[in-house]
C-alpha positions in Angstrom: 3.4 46.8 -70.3 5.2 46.9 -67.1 4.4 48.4 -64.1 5.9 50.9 -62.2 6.8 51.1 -58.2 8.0 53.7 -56.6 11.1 53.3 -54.8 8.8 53.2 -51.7 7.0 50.3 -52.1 7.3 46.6 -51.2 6.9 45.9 -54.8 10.1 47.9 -56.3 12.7 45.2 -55.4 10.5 42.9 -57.2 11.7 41.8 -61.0 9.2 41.4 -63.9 8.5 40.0 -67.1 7.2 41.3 -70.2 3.6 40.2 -68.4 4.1 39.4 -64.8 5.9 40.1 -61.3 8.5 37.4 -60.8 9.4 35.7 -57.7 8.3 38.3 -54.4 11.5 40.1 -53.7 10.0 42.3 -50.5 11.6 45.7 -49.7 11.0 44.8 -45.8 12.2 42.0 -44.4 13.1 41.0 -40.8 16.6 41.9 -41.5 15.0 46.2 -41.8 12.3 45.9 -39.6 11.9 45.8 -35.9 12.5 42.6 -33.9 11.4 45.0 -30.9 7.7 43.6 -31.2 4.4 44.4 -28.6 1.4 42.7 -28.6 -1.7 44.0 -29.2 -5.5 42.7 -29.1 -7.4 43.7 -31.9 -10.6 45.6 -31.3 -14.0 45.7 -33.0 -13.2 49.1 -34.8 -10.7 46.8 -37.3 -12.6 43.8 -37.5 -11.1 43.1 -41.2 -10.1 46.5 -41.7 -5.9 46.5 -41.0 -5.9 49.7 -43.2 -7.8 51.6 -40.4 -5.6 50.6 -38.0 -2.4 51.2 -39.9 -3.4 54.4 -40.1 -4.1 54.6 -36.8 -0.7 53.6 -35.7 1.7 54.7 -38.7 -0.1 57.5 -40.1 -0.7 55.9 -43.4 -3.3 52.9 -44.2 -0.8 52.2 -46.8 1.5 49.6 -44.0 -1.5 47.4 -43.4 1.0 45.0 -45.0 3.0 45.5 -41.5 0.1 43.2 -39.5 0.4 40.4 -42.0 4.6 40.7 -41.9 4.6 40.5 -38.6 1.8 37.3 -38.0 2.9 35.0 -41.0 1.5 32.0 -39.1 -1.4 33.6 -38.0 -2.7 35.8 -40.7 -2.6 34.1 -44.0 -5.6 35.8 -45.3 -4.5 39.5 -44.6 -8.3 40.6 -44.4 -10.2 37.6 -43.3 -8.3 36.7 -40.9 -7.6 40.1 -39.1 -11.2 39.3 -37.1 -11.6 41.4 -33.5 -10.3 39.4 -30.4 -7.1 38.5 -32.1 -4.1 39.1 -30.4 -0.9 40.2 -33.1 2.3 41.9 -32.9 3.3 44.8 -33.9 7.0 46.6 -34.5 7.2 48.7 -30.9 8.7 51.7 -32.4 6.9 53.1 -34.9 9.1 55.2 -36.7 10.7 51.9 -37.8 8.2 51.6 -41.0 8.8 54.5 -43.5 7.2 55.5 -46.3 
């Protein structure tokens, strides 16, 4: 049974099988997102919680994707490793991640 992504997530440019995603095809790369980036240091409040503060920042805890995008080298767990004291980036202008 295959799944189905709306045309909205990071999943829908992705090809399956009959069982299985292929290869990661991500919607968002750095060619559609923001190069304009600000750093930010995270607080206790999100101490593994990315979700809170995607919503926080984008409306929707559904871009907690956005921290780990944006950190490859320094987030390779996207929960464990979003700990308070951390300093990431972020896209400076917000209305560049869409739903």
């Amino acid at each position: 049974m295959r799944a189905k992504y709306s045309s909205t997530s990071n999943y829908s440019e992705t090809t399956q099988n009959k069982k299985y995603l292929e290869q990661y095809r991500p919607r968002y790369t750095t060619s559609n997102l923001s190069a304009d980036v600000k750093k930010i240091k995270v607080g206790n409040r999100y101490h593994r919680r990315p979700d809170l503060l995607a919503f926080e920042l984008y409306g929707s805890s559904r871009f907690w994707w956005v921290f780990t995008h944006y950190n490859r080298d320094l987030l390779k767990d996207p929960i464990n490793d979003f700990v308070s004291g951390i300093t990431i980036n972020i896209p400076k202008k917000q209305s560049d991640v869409r739903i």
